[in-house]
Every structure is written in C-alpha cells, then in structure tokens.
Backbone as CSV, one residue per row, in Angstrom:
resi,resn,N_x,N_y,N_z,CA_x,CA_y,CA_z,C_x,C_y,C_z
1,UNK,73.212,100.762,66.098,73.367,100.777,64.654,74.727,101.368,64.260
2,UNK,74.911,102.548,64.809,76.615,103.187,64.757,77.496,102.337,65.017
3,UNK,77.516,101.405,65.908,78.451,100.568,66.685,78.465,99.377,65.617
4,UNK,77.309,98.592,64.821,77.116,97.329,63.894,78.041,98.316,62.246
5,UNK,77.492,99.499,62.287,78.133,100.121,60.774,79.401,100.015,61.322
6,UNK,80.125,100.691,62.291,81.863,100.929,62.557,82.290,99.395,62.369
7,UNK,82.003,98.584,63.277,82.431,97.436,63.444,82.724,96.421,61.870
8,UNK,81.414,97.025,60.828,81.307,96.206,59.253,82.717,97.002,58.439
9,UNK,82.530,98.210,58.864,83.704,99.225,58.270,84.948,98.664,58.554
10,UNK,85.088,98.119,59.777,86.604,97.495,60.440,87.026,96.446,59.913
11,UNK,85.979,95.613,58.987,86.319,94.193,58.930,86.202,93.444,60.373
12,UNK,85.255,93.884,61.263,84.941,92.957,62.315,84.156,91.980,62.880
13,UNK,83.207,92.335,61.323,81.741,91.559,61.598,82.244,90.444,60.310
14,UNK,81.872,89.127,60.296,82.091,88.402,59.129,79.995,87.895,58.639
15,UNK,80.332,87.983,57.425,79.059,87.712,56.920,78.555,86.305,56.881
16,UNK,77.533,85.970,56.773,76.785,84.757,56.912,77.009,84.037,55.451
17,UNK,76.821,82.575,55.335,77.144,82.103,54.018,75.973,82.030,52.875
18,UNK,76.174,82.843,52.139,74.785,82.697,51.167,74.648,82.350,50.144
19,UNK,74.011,81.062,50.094,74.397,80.249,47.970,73.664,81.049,47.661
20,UNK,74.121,80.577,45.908,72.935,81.294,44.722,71.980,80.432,45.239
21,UNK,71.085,81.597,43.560,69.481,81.124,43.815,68.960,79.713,43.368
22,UNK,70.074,79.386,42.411,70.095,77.914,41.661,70.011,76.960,43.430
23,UNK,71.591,77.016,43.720,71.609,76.360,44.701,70.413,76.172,45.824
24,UNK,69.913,77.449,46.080,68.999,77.363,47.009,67.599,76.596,46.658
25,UNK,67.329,76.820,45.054,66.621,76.141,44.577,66.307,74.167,44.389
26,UNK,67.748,74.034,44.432,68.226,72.465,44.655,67.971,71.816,46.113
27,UNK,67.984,73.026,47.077,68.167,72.457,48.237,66.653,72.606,48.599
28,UNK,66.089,73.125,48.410,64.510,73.069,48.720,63.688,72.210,48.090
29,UNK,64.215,71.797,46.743,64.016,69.964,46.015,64.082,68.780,47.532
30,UNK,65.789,69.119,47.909,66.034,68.060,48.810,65.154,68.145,50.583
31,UNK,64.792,69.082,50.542,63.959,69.615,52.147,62.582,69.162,51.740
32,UNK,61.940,69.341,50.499,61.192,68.768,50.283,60.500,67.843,50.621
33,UNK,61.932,66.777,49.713,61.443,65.480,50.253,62.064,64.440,51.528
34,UNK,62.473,65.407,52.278,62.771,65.393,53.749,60.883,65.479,54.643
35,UNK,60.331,66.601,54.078,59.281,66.663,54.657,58.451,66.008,54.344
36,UNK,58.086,65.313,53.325,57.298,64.254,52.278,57.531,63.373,53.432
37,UNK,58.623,62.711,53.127,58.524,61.611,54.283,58.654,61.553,55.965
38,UNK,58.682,63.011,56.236,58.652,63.183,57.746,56.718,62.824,57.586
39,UNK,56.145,63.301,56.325,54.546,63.316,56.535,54.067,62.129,56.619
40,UNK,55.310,60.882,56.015,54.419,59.586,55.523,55.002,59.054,56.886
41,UNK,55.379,59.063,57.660,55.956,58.640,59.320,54.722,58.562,59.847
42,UNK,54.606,59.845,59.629,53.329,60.342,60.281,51.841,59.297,60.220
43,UNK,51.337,59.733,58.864,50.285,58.976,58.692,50.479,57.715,58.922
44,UNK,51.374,56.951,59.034,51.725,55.663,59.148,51.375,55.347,61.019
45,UNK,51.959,56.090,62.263,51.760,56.501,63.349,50.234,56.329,63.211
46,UNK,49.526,57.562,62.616,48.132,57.534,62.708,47.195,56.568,62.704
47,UNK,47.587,55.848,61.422,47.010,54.773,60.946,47.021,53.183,62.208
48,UNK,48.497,53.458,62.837,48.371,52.457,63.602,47.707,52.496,65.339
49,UNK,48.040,54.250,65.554,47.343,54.471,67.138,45.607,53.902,66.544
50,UNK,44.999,54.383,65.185,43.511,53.938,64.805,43.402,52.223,64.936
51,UNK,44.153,51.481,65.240,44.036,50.468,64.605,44.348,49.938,66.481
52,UNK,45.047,50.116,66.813,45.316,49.994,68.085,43.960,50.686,68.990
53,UNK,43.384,51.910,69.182,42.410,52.385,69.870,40.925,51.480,69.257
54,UNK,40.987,50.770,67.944,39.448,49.920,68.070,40.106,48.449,67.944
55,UNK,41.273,48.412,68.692,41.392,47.203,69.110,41.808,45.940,67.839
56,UNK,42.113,46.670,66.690,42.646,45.129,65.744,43.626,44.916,65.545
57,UNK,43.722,43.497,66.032,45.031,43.271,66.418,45.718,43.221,64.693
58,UNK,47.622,43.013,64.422,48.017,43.377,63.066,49.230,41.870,63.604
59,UNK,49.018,40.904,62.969,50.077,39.819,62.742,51.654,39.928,63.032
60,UNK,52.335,39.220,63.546,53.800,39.330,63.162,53.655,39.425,61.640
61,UNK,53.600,38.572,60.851,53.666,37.974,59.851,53.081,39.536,58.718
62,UNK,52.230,40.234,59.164,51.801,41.552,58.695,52.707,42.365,58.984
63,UNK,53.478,42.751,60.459,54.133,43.803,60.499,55.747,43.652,59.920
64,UNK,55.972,42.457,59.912,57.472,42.109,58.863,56.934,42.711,57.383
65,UNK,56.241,42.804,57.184,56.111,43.367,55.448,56.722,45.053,55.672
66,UNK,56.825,45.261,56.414,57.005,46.776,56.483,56.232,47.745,55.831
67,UNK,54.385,47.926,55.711,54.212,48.470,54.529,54.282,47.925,53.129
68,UNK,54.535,46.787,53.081,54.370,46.610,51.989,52.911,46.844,51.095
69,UNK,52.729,46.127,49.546,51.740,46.569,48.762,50.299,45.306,49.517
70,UNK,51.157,44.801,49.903,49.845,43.165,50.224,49.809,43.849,52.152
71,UNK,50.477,44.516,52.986,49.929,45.034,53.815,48.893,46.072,53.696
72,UNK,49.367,46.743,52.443,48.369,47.871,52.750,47.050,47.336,52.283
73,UNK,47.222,46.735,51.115,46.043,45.878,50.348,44.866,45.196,51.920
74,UNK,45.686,44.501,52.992,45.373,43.947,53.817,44.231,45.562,54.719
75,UNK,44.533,46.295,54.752,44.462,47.511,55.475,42.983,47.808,54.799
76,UNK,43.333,47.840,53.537,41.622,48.282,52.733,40.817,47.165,53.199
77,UNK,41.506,45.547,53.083,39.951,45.140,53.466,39.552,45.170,54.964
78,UNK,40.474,45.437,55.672,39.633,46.241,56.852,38.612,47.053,57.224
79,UNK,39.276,48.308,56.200,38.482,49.102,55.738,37.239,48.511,55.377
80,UNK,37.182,48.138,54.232,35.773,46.927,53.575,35.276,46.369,54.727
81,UNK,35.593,45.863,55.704,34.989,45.130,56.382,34.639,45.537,57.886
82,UNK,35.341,46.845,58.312,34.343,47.459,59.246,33.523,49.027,58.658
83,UNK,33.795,49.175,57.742,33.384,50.186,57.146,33.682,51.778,57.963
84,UNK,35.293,51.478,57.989,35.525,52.743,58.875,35.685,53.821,57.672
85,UNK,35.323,54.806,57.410,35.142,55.889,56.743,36.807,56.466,57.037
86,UNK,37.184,56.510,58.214,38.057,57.545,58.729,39.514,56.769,58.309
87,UNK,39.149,55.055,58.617,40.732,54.647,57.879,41.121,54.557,56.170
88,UNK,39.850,54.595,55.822,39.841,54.728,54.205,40.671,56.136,53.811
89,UNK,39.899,56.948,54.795,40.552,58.425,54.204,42.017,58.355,54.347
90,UNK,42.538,57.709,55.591,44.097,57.848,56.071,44.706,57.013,54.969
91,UNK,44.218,56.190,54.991,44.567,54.947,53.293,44.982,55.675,52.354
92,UNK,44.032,56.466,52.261,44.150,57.443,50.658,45.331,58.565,50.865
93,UNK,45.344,59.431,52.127,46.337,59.737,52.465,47.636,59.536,52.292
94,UNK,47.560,58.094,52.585,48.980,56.828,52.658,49.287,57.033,51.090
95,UNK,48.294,56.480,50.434,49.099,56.204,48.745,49.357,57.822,48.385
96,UNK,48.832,58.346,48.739,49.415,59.779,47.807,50.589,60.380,48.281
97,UNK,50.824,60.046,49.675,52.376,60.336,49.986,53.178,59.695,49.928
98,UNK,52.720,58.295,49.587,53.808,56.978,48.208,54.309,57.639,47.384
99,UNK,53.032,58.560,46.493,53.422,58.997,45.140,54.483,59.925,45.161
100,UNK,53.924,60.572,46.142,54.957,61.860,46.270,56.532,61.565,46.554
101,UNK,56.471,60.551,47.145,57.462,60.254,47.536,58.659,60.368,46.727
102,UNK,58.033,58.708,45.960,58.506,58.044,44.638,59.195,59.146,43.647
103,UNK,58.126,60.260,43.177,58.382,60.994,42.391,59.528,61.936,43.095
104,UNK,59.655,62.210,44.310,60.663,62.761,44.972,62.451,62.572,45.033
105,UNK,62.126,61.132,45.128,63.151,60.475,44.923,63.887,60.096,43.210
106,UNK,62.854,59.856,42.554,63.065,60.148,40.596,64.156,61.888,40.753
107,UNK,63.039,62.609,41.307,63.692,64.097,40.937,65.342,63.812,41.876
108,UNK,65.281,63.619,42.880,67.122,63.157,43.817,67.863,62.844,42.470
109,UNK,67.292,61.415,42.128,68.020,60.416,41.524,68.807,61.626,40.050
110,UNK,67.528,62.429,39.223,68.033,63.070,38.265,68.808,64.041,38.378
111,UNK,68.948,64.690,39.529,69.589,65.531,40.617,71.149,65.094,40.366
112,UNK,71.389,63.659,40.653,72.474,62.933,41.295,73.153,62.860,39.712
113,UNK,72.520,62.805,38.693,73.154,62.411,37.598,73.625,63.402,36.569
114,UNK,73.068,64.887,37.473,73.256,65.711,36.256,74.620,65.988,36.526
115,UNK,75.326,67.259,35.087,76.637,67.452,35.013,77.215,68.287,36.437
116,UNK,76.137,68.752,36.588,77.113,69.956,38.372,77.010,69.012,39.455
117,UNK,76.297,68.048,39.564,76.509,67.194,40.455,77.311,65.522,40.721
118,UNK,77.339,65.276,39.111,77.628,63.906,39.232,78.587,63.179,39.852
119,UNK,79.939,64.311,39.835,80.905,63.555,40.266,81.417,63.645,42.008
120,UNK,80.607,64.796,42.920,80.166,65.334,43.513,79.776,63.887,44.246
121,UNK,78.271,63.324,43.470,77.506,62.352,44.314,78.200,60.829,44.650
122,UNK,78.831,60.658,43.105,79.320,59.246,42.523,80.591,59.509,44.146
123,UNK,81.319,60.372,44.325,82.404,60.488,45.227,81.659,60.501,46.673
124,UNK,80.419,60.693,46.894,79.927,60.579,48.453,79.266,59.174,48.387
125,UNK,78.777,58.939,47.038,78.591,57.534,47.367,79.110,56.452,47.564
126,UNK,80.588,56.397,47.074,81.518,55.378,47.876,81.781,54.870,49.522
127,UNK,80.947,56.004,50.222,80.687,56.366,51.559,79.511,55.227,52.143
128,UNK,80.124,54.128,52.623,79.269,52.965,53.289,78.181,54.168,54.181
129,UNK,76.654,53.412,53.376,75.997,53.906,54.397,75.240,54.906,53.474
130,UNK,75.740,55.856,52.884,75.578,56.866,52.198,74.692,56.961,50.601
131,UNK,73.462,56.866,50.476,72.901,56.490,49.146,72.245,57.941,48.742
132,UNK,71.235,57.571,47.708,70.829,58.813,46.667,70.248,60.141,47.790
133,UNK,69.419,59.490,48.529,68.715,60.452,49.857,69.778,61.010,50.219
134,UNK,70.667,60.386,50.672,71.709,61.005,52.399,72.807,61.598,51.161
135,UNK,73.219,61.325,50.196,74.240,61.810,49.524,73.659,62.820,48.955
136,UNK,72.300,63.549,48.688,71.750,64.383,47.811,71.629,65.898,48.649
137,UNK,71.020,64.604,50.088,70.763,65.973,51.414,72.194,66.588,51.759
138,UNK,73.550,66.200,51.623,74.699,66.337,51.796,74.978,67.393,50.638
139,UNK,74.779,67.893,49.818,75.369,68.389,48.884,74.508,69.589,48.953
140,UNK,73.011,69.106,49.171,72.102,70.214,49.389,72.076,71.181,50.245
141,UNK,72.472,70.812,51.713,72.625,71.474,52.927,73.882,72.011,53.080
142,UNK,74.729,71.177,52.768,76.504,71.488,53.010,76.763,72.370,51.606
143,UNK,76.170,72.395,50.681,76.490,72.751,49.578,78.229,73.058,49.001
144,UNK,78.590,73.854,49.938,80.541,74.372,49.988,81.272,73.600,51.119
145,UNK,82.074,72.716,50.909,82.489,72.644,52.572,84.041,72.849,52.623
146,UNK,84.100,73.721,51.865,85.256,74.894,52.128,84.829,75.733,53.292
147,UNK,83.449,75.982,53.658,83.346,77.076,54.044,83.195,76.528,55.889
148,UNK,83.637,74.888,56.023,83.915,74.942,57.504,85.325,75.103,57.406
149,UNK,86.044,75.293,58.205,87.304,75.220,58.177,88.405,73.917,58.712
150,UNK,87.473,73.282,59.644,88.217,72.133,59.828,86.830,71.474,60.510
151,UNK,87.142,69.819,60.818,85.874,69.177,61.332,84.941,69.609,62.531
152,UNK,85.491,69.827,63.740,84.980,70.455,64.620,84.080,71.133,64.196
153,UNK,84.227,72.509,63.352,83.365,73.397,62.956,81.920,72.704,61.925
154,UNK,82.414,71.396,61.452,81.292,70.949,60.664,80.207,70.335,61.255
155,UNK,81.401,69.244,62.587,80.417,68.688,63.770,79.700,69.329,64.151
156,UNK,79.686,70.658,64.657,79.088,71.941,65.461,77.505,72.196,64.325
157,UNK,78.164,72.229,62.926,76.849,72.658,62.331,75.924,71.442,62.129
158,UNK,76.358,70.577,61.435,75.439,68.924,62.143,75.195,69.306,63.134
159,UNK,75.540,68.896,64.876,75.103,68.884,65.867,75.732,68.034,66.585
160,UNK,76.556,67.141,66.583,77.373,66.236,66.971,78.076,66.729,68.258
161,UNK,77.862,67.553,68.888,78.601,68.234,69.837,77.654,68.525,70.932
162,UNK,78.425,68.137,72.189,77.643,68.018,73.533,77.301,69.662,74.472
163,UNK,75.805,69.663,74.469,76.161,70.653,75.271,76.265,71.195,76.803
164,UNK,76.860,72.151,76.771,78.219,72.558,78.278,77.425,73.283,79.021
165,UNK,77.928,72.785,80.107,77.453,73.909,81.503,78.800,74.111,82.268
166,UNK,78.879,75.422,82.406,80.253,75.788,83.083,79.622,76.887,84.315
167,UNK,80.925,76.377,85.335,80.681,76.818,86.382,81.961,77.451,86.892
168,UNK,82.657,78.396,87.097,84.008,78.645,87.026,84.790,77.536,86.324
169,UNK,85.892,76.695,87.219,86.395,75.829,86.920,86.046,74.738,85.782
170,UNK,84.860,74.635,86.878,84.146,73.122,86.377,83.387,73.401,85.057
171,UNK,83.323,72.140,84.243,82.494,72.161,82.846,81.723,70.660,82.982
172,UNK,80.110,70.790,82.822,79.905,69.713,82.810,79.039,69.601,81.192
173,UNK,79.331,68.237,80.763,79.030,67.890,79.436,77.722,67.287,79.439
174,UNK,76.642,67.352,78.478,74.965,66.538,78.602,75.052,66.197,77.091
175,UNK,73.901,66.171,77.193,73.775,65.851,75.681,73.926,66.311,74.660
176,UNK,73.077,65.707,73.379,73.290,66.724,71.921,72.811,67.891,72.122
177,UNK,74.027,69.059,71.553,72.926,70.496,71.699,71.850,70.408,70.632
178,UNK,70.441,70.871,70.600,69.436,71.040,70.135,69.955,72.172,69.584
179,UNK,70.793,72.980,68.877,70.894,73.992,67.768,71.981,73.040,66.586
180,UNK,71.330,72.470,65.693,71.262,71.600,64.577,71.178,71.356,63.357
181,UNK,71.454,70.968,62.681,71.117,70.632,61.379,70.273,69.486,61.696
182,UNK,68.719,69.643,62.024,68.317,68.357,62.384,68.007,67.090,61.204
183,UNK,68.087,67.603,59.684,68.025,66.638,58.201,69.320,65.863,58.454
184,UNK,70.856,66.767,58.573,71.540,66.401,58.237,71.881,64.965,59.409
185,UNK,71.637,65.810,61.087,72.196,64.568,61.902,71.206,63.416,62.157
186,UNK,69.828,63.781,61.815,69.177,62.132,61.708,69.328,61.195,60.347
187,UNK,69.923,61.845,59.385,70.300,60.739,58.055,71.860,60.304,58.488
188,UNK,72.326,60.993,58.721,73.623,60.618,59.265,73.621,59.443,60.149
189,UNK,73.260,59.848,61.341,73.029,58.867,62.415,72.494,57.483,62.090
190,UNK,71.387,57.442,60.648,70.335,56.079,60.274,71.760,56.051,59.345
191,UNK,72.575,56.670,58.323,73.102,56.001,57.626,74.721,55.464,58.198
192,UNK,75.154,55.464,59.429,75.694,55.252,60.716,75.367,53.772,61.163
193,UNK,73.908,53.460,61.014,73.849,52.120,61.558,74.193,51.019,60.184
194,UNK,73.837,51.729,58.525,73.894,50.505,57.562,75.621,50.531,57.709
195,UNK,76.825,51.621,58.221,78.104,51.340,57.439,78.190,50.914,58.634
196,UNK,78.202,50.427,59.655,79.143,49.940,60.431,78.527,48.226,60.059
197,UNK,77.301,48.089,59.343,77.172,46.580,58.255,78.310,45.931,57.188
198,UNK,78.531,47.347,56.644,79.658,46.958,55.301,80.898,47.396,55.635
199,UNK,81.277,48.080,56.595,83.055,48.627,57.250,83.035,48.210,58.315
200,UNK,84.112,47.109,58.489,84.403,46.458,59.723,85.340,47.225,60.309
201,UNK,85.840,48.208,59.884,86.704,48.828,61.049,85.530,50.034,61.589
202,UNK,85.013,50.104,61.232,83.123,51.043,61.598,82.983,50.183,63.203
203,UNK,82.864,49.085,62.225,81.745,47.864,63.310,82.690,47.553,64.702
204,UNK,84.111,47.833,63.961,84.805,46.996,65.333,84.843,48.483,66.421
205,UNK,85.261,50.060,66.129,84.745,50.777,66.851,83.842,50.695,67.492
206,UNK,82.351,50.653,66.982,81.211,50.928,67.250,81.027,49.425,68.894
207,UNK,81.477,48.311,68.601,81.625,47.162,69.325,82.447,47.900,70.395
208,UNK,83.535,48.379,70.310,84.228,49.226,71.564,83.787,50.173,72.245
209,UNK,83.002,50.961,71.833,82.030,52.290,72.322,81.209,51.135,73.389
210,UNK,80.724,50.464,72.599,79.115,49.869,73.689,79.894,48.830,74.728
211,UNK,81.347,48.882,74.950,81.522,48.450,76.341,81.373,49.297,77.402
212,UNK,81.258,50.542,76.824,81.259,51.320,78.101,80.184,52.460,78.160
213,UNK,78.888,51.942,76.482,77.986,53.216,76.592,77.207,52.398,75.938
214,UNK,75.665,53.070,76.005,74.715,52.515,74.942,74.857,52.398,73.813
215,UNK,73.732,51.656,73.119,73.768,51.613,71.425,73.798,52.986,71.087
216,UNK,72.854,54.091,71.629,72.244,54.980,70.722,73.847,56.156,70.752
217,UNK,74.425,56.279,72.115,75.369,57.240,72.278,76.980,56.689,71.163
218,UNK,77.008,55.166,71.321,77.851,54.698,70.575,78.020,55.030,69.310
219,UNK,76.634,54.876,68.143,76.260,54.837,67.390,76.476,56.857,66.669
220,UNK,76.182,57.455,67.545,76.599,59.379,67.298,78.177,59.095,67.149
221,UNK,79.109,58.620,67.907,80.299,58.110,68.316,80.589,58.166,66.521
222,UNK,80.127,56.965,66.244,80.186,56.540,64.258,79.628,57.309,63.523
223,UNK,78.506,58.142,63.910,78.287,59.290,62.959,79.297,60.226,62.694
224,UNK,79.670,60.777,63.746,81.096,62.011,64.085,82.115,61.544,63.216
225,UNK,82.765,60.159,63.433,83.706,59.368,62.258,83.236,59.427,61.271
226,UNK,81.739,59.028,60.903,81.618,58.877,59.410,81.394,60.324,58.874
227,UNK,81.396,60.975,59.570,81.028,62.820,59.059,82.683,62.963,58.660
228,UNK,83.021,63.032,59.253,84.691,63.312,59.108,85.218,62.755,57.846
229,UNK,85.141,61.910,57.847,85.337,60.867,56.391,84.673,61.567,55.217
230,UNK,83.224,61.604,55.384,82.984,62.324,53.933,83.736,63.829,53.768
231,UNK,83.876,64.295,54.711,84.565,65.682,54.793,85.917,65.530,53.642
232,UNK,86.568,64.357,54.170,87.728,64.252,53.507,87.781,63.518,52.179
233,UNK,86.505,62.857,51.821,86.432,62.519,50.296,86.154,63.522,49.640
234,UNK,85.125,64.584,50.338,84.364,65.533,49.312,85.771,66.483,48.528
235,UNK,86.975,67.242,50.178,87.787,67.974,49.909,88.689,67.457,48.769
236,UNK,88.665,65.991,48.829,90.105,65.026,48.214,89.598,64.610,47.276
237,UNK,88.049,64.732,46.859,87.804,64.131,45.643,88.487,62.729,45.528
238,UNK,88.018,61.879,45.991,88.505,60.432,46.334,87.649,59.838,46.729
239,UNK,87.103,58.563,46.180,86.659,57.304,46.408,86.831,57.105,48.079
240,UNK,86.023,56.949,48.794,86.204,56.084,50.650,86.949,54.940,49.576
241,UNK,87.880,54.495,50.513,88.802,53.006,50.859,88.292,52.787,52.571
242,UNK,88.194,51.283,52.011,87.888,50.671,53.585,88.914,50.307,54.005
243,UNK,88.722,50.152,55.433,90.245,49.525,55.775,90.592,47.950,55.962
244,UNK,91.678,47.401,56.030,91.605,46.580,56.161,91.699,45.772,57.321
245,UNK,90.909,45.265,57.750,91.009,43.710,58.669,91.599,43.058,59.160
C-alpha cells in the first residue's frame, strides 16, 4: 500500500479511463441490446436442436426465409399439430425477444439522431459496412478515442492482435488474444464481410489475403483496416471516401 501511495504521489501510476454517468448510461442502452440479441441466437439454436432431436425435417425453401413472419407462423402449426407444449413455450420466447429487440433498436436509432450524437453517427456511417447497431456500439464502447493514442493501441483494445509466446530469442505468434472487447470485435468482423461488398479496394485486399490464408483469418486482416479507417474519420470528422478502381 506504501509502495501504490509513493508511486500515485510520483505521477507513476496512470489512472484508468472513466466516462460520466450520462455516458455510462448510453452505453448500457447499447450492451443491452447486444445481449437481447446474443438471447434471440440463442432461442433460435434451441428451437432448432428441438426440432432436429424429434426428427422434423425444415425445407430449403423454409430455411431461406431466415426467420421470417410465414416461418415462424410455419413453426406454430407444428406446434398445433404435434402438440408440443415445450415448442410453443420457446415460440413465445421467440416473439418477445422480437419485441425487445425491435424496441431496442427504435431506442439506437433515437440515440443516433439526438444533438450529442448526430454528427458523431452520420460521420461513422459513411463507413461501408457500418449501420445504426455497429455505429451506436462504436460510440458506446469507444466513447473518446482520443484516449488511444495511435491504432495499435485501439487494435489491442478491440482484440485484433495475436497472442505471443516468447522464448528468449524466439517469439512465436497464435491466435486472437482472448482479452477483448468481445461486442466491439464480433460487429466489426460481421460488418468486415458487408464492406468488402460495397469497397472494392476492401474486396481486392481481402481477395489477396485468401491466397495465402483462410476466409476467416483474411477477413480479421479487413477488420484491422476497417478499424483504422473509422479511427481516422471519427478524429478528422470526415465522411469515408472510397477509393478508386
């Protein structure tokens, strides 16, 4: 304790970053409905190991709807027609974490439009890839990004960075370290696969990575770029420009 007081006295210890209570309040809106839909994954999983363990089979032609209102509709008369008690309940389950959802995303959307945020969002949304969800969780989590100092340090708090085993000399590199922003690098990563759709200099990278690595490692490859990029709209207050072709 003598040694943590001298050291605060020296200016040797630096403090941790702490928003207001507003802020913190905004960002637990956006974790929210991070967890809302980590829940509706879920029940969705459930619903199908049930459907799979008594054996009914589910159409191409059903599973292209993605959920839709005439799949699920399809789902009740299942229900109706073997009289499973247990998928009705998961059913009911299902629509109420629709609702939640929905209404989750209303609160983002009003989020995105108010005066402390608007110009904030309107500037991350020029960001191929980047919509009301991934631009809301960005503002929510990152809140200051003054407070990385250059990209590296931002990669590090995402997670984008491999982790090391050192042996004197030698350093060997593995995978993603598991100490993460795990909201920030799985929206990243999904909103990673829509921009390399609409930025062809995205796509023509991402095409160069997978000569010599998988989709999934390629694809982190374009997250790391596209992290970097918003870094430099948020600081520059500037519209993304694509490049040209």
């Amino acid at each position: 304790a003598r040694k943590l007081a001298s050291a605060l006295k020296n200016g040797q210890l630096k403090g941790i970053y702490v928003p207001t209570r507003s802020k913190q309040l905004d960002r637990s809106v956006v974790r929210e409905r991070y967890s809302i839909a980590r829940s509706l994954r879920r029940i969705k999983a459930q619903i199908k190991s049930h459907l799979a363990f008594f054996n009914i089979e589910v159409s191409e032609e059903k599973l292209d709807q993605h959920w839709s209102r005439r799949y699920i509709s399809w789902l009740e008369s299942v229900q109706c027609d073997t009289r499973d008690d247990r998928l009705g309940l998961m059913i009911d389950r299902l629509h109420s974490m629709r609702k939640l959802k929905l209404k989750a995303n209303q609160v983002l959307r009003k989020m995105s439009k108010s005066d402390e945020y608007s110009n904030l969002y309107n500037t991350l949304n020029s960001v191929p890839g980047i919509g009301v969800v991934t631009g809301m969780l960005l503002i929510g989590e990152i809140i200051d990004m003054n407070r990385f100092p250059n990209d590296d340090c931002l990669c590090s708090y995402v997670g984008f960075i491999p982790t090391t085993n050192s042996s004197g000399e030698k350093e060997k590199k593995g995978n993603l370290t598991q100490r993460c922003n795990k909201r920030l690098r799985s929206a990243l990563i999904e909103s990673s696969w829509s921009a390399i759709r609409h930025d062809q200099e995205l796509l023509l990278k991402y095409e160069t990575y997978r000569e010599r690595m998988n989709g999934k490692r390629a694809i982190v490859k374009i997250a790391r770029i596209l992290l970097r990029r918003i870094r430099h709209v948020w600081l520059n207050e500037v519209s993304y420009q694509k490049a040209e072709i």
